[in-house]
C-alpha positions in Angstrom: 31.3 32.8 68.5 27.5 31.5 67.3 27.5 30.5 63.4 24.5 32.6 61.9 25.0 30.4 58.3 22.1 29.4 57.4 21.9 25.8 56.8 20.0 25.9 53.9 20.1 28.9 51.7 16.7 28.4 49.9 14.4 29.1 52.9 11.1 29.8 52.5 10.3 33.1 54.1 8.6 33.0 57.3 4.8 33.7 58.0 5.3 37.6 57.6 6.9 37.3 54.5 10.7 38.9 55.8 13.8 36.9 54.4 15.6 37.8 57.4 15.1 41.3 58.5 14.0 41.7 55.1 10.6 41.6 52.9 7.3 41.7 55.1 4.0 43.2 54.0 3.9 47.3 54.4 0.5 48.2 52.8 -2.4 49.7 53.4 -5.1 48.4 55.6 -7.3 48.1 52.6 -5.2 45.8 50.2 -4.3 43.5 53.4 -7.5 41.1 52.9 -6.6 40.8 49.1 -2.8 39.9 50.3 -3.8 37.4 52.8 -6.2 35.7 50.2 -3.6 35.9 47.5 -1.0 34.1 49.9 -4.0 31.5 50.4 -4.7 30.9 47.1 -0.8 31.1 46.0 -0.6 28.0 49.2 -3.9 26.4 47.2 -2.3 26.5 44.0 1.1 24.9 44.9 -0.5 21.8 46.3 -3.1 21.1 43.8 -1.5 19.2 40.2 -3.3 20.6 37.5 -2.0 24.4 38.4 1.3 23.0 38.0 0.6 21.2 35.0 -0.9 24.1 33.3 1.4 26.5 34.3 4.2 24.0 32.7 1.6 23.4 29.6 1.8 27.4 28.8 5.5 27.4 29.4 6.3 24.7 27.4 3.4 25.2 24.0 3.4 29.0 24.4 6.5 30.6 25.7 8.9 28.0 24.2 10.3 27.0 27.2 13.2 25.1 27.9 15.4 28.1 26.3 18.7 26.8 25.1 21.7 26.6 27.0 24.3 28.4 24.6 28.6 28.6 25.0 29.7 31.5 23.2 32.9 30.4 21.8 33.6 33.6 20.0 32.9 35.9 22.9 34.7 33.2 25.1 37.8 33.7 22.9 37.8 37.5 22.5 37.9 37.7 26.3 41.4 35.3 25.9 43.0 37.5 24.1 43.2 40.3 26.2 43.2 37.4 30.0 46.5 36.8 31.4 48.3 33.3 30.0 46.3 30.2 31.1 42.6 32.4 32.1 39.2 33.0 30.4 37.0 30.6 31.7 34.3 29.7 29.0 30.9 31.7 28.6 27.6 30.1 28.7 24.2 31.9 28.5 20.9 30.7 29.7 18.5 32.3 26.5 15.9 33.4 27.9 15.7 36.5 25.3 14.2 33.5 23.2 11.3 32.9 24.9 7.6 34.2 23.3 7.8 38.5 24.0 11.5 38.4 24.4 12.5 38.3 28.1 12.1 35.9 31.1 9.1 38.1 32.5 6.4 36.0 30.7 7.1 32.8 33.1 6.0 35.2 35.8 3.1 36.4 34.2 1.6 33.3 33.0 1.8 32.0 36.6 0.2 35.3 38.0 -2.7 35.1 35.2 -3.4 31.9 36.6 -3.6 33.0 39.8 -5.9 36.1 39.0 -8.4 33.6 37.3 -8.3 31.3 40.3 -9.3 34.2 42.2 -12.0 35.3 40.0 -10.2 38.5 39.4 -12.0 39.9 36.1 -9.6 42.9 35.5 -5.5 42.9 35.6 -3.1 46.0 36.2 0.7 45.8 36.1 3.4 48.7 36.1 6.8 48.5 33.7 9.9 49.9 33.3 11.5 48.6 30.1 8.1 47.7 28.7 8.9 43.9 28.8 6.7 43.1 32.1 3.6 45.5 30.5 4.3 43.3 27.2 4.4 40.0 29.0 1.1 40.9 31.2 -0.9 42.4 28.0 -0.1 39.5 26.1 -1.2 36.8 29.0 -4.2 39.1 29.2 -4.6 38.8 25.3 -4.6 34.8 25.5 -7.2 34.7 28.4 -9.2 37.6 27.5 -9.0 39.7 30.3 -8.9 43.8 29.9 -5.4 45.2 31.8 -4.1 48.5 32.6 -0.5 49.3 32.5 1.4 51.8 33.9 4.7 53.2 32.8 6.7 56.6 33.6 6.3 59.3 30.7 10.0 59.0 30.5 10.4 55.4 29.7 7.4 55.6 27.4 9.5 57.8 24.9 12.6 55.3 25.2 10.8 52.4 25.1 8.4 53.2 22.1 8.7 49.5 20.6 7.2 48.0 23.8 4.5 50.6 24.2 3.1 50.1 20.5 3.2 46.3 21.3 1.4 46.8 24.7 -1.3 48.9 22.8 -1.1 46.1 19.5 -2.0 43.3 22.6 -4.9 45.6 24.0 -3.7 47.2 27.0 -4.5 50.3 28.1 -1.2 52.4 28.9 -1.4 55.2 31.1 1.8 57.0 31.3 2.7 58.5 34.6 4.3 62.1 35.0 4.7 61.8 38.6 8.6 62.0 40.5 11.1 61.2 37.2 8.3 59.3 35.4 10.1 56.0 35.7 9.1 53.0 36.9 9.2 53.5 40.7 6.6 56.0 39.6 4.8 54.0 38.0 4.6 51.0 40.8 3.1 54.1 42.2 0.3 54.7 40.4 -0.4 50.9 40.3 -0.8 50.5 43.8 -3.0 53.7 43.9 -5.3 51.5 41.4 -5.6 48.3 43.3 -6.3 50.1 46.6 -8.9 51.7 44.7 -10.1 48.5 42.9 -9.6 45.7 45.1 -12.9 44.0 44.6 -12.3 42.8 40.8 -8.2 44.3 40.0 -5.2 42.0 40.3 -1.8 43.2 40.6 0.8 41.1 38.4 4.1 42.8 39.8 6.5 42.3 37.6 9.7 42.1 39.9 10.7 39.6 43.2 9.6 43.0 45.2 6.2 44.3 46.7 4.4 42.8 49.6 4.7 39.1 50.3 3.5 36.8 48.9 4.8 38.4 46.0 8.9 38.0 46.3 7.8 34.6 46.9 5.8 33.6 44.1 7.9 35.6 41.3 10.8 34.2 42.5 9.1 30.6 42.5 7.9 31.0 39.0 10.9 32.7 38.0 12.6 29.5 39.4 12.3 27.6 36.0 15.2 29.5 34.5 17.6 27.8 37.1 15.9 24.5 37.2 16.2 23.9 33.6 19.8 25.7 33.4 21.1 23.0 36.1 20.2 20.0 33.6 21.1 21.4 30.5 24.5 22.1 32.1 25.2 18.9 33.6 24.1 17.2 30.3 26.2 19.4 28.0 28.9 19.3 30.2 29.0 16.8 33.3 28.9 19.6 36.0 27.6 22.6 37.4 29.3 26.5 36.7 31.2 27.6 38.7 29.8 31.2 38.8 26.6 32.1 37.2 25.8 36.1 36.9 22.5 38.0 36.7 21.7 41.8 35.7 19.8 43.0 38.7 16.7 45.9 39.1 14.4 44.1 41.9 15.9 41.6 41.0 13.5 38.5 39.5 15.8 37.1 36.4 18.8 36.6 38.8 16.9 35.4 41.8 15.3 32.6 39.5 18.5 31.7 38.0 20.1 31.7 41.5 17.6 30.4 43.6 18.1 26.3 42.3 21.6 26.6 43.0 21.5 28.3 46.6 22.8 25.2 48.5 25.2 23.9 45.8 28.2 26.1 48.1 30.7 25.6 44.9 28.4 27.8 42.5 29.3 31.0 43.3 26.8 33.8 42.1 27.0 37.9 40.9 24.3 40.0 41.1 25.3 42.9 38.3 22.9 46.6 39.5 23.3 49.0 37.4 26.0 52.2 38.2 24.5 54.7 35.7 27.1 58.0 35.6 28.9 56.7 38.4 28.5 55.2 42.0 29.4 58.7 43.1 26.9 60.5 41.1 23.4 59.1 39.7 22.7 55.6 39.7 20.5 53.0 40.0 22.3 50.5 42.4 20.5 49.4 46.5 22.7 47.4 47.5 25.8 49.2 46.5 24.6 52.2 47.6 21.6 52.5 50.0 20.1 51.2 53.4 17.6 49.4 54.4 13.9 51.3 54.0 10.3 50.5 53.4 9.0 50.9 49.5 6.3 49.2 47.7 5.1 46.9 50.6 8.0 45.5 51.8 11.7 46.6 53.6 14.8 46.1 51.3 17.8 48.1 50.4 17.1 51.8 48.9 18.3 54.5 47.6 17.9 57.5 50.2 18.3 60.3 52.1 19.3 61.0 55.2 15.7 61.8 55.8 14.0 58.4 54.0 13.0 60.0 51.2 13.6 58.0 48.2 16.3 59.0 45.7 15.6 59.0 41.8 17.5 56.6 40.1 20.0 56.4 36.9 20.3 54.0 34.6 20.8 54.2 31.0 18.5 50.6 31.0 15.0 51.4 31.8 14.2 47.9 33.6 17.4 48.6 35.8 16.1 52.5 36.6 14.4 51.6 40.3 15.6 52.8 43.5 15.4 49.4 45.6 16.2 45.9 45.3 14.3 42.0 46.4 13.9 41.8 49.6 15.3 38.3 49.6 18.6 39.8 47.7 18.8 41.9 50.5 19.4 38.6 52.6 21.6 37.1 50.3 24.0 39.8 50.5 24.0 40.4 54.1 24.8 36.3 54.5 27.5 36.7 52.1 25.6 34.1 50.0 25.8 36.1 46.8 28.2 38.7 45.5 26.8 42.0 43.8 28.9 44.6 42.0 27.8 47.4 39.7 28.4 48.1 36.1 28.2 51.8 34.3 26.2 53.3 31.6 29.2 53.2 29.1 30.3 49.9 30.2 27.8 48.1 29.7 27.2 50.1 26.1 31.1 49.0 25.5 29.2 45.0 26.1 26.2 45.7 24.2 28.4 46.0 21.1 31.0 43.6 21.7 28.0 41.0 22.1 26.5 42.0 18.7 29.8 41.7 17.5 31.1 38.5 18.5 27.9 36.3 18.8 25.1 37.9 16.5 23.0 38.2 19.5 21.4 41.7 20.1 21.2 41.9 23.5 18.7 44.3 25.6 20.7 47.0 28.2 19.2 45.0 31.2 21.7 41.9 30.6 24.5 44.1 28.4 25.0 45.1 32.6 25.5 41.7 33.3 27.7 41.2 30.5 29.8 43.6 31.1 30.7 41.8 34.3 31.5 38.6 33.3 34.1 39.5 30.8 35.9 41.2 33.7 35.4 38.2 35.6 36.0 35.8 33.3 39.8 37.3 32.4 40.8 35.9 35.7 39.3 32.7 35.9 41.1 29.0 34.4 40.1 28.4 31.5 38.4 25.0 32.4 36.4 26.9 34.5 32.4 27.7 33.7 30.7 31.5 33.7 26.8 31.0 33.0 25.1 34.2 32.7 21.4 34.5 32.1 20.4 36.9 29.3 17.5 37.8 29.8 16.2 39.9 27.4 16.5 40.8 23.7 17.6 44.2 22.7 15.4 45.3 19.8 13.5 47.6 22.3 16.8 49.3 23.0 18.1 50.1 19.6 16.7 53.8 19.7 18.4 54.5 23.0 21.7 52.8 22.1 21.6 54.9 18.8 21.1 58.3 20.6 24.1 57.6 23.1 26.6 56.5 20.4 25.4 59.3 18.2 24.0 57.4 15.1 21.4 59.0 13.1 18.6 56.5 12.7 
């Protein structure tokens, strides 16, 4: 029998863009000039110094970047008390909530804006889901000067209110989107409607490691710094690498850029968390758990489906974690076995939500709460010399309205 391990997990994809039968570029015949120059330009950029060094510059003076490397001793010792004798490994998180706008998805938009300008792109659109990608691009936008659109589902503009005052505070235009369930495949939608339209001056910063290639590339690249900088704060703090680290996944672009730095260490193993909304057997918002392979947004991946190939609507009670597909390169981590994904409810990760408040003073947004959720579970049967590092990747004050209304508070 032939060994189809990859040797190396962090390949590059190959000239199509497909991470094993997975990614590719599915668009239409007018957006596939602006692709091929972006993938030239993205090639340009890697090479040449001073993009780098800018792009660290930003990262550095104006997201805040490194974000600390935090063990929660008081969540860590809650989850002891209920593990069997001898287990509940220790919980580390990688802060990105910290950085400037409150999630990781600003290191992929100050990349992209650079791109843009490279290009000579004078006018930037972006869709969103939890309002932290439309936040992230309208404040890049605000810091270069450059006019943006952003487009959001009607739905998760009434439960993400915060965000959407803060978009229009930063300048953005946002145009809500009634189309489908009004989330944010609908509104990746309407985005790429925009571009086709508006190729000759638009860019597209997409805010997830989905879409055409280049694009799981590139987000995933930028997105990379989270991992980088969590492998050396870890071995500094504490002479080795996790054992496990854990990421909430939607498309997928704060666990691919934790994940990616580590691919080849084979002793780091890794947990995707999607999001299980009422149920795995009922609505939900989880690929790989429970869809096929399909085309959406420019590229093949896992999605939710029918029998047909139409696409499903998706559940989740976190607005970032409501789409119905997944990266395409996640797609080729779990068919190599590479990664493991699992799926966390609505009410679970509510149940982690709290307990996080509680035990660490950290508000944390529904998007990581998922993620959180799972590593207790898993951490009740690891030793307790053992290391879980889970990013969180996003603050939760743009959730407090929607946790309120499911708990029943009055506000």
């Amino acid at each position: 029998m032939t060994d189809t391990t990859p040797n190396s997990f962090r390949n590059q994809p190959d000239d199509r863009g497909h991470f094993g039968a997975y990614g590719g570029r599915y668009v239409a015949e007018t957006l596939m000039p602006l692709i091929l120059d972006l993938e030239r330009e993205y090639r340009a950029a890697q090479a040449d110094p001073a993009f780098k060094a800018q792009f660290d510059d930003l990262l550095e003076h104006y997201v805040g970047r490194p974000s600390p490397l935090y063990y929660a001793e008081r969540l860590t010792q809650d989850i002891r008390q209920t593990a069997p004798e001898g287990k509940g490994a220790q919980v580390w998180f990688k802060r990105d909530e910290l950085n400037h706008t409150g999630a990781h998805k600003i290191n992929n938009c100050i990349g992209q804006i650079l791109l843009a300008m490279r290009m000579g792109k004078t006018r930037i659109i972006a869709e969103t889901g939890a309002g932290q990608h439309g936040v992230a691009t309208a404040t890049v936008c605000a810091r270069f000067g450059l006019p943006c659109v952003i487009y959001m589902g009607a739905t998760d503009v009434e439960r993400q209110a915060p965000n959407v005052f803060r978009m229009k505070l930063l300048g953005a235009e946002v145009v809500p989107v009634t189309s489908g369930a009004a989330t944010l495949k609908d509104a990746m939608n309407e985005g790429l409607r925009d571009w086709v339209a508006n190729v000759h001056d638009t860019f597209y910063i997409i805010g997830t490691a989905a879409g055409p290639h280049p694009y799981p590339e590139l987000v995933r690249d930028f997105q990379s710094v989270i991992g980088k900088e969590a492998r050396e704060q870890m071995l500094k703090r504490t002479g080795k690498l996790p054992d496990i680290l854990v990421a909430a996944i939607g498309g997928g672009s704060n666990a691919i850029g934790l994940f990616h730095p580590f691919l080849d260490d084979r002793d780091v193993k890794m947990l995707g968390v999607e999001a299980a909304g009422h149920g795995l057997d009922k609505q939900h918002a989880a690929s790989l758990a429970g869809g096929f392979p399909g085309v959406l947004h420019g590229n093949k991946t896992y999605l939710l489906q029918d029998e047909d190939g139409q696409i499903a609507e998706a559940h989740s009670i976190s607005a970032g974690l409501d789409y119905p597909g997944i990266g395409p390169e996640h797609a080729w981590l779990k068919e190599t076995g590479r990664v493991e994904y699992t799926a966390v409810t609505d009410t679970e990760a509510l149940d982690a939500f709290q307990l996080l408040c509680r035990t660490e003073g950290i508000i944390p947004a529904l998007e990581p709460s998922h993620a959180i959720a799972a590593v207790v579970e898993r951490a009740k049967v690891m030793d307790r010399d053992q290391i879980v590092l889970m990013n969180l990747c996003g603050r939760g004050d743009k959730d407090i309205f929607t946790v309120a209304e499911a708990l029943g508070v009055e506000m």
